[in-house]
N, C-alpha and C positions, 0 to 999 in steps of 0.2 A: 409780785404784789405783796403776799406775806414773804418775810423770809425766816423759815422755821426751819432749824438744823435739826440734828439728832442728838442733841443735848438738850434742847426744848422739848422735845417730843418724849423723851425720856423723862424727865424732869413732873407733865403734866400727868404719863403713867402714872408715878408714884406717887403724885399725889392723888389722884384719883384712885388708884386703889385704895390708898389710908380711906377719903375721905367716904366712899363710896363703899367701898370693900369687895373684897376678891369675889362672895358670894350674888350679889346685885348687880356684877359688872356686864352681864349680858343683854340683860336687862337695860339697863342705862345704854349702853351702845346701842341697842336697837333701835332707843327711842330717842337718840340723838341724831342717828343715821335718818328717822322716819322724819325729822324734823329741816335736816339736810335735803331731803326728797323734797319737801314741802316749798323749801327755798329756794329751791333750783327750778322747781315747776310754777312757781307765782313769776321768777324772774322771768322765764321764757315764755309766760304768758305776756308781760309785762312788755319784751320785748316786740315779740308779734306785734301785739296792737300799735308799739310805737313805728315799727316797722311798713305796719299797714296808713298810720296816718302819714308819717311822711311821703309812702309811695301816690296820697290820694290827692295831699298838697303840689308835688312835682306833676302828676296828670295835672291839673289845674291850672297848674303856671305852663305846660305845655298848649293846655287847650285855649289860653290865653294872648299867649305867640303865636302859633296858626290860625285866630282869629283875625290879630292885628295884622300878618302878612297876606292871608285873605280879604282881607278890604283894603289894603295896598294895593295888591292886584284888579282888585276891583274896578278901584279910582283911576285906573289907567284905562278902562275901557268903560266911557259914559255909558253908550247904548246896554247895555248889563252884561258885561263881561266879553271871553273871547268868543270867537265864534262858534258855537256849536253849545255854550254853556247856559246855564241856567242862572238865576240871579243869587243861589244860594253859592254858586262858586263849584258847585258839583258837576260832574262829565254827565250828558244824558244818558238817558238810558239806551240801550239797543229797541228798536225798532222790532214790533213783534213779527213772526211770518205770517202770511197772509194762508187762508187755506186752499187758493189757487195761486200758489205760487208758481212764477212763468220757468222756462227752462231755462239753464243757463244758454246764454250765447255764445255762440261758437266765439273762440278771439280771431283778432282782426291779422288779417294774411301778412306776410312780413313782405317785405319790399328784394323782389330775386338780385341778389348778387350780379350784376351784367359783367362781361368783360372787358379788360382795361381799351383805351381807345391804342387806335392801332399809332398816334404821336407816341403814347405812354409805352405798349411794347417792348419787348427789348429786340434790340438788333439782331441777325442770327447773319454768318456768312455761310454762303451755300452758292 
């Protein structure tokens, strides 16, 4: 950005001591340093908030696109949505428990493995 060698930087020394002088030069840096501080903390405040408004504009254009593809969605199912949903486009809720809730049920027996028929077999010589 700048490009300052060390020919400028010398160069701005000497004159700042003439003009300043050797005695007041502490002085003067400190309160050129505090004004650096000053610069640096207005920028990085500057930046935050610009940082914060763009992050509020992209949510917006976000929440903008998943409206329009949520009513896209929509338009494909007249009766309000798919089934099971609501007309705002949201999954229902769960179902609360009841306070006599029943027992689970046993599941359903599996079907026994019978043996092959005696066509299917295999041959044995004996």
């Amino acid at each position: 950005m700048f490009d300052i060698g060390a020919s400028e930087l010398l160069m701005i020394a000497v004159v700042a001591i003439v003009v300043i002088g050797p005695k007041d030069m502490p002085a003067a840096l400190r309160t050129a340093g505090r004004w650096i501080a000053k610069a640096r903390k207005m920028s990085s405040h500057f930046r935050t908030g610009l940082d914060a408004m763009i992050r509020e504009a992209e949510m917006e254009d976000l929440e903008k696109k998943w409206k329009e593809q949520n009513a896209k969605i929509m338009a494909l199912y007249p009766e309000g949505g798919p089934a099971g949903t609501e007309q705002t486009g949201a999954y229902p809720a769960a179902p609360a428990p009841t306070a006599a809730a029943a027992p689970a049920a046993a599941p359903a027996p599996t079907p026994a493995i019978t043996a092959p028929a005696a066509a299917d077999a295999p041959k044995q010589d004996g």
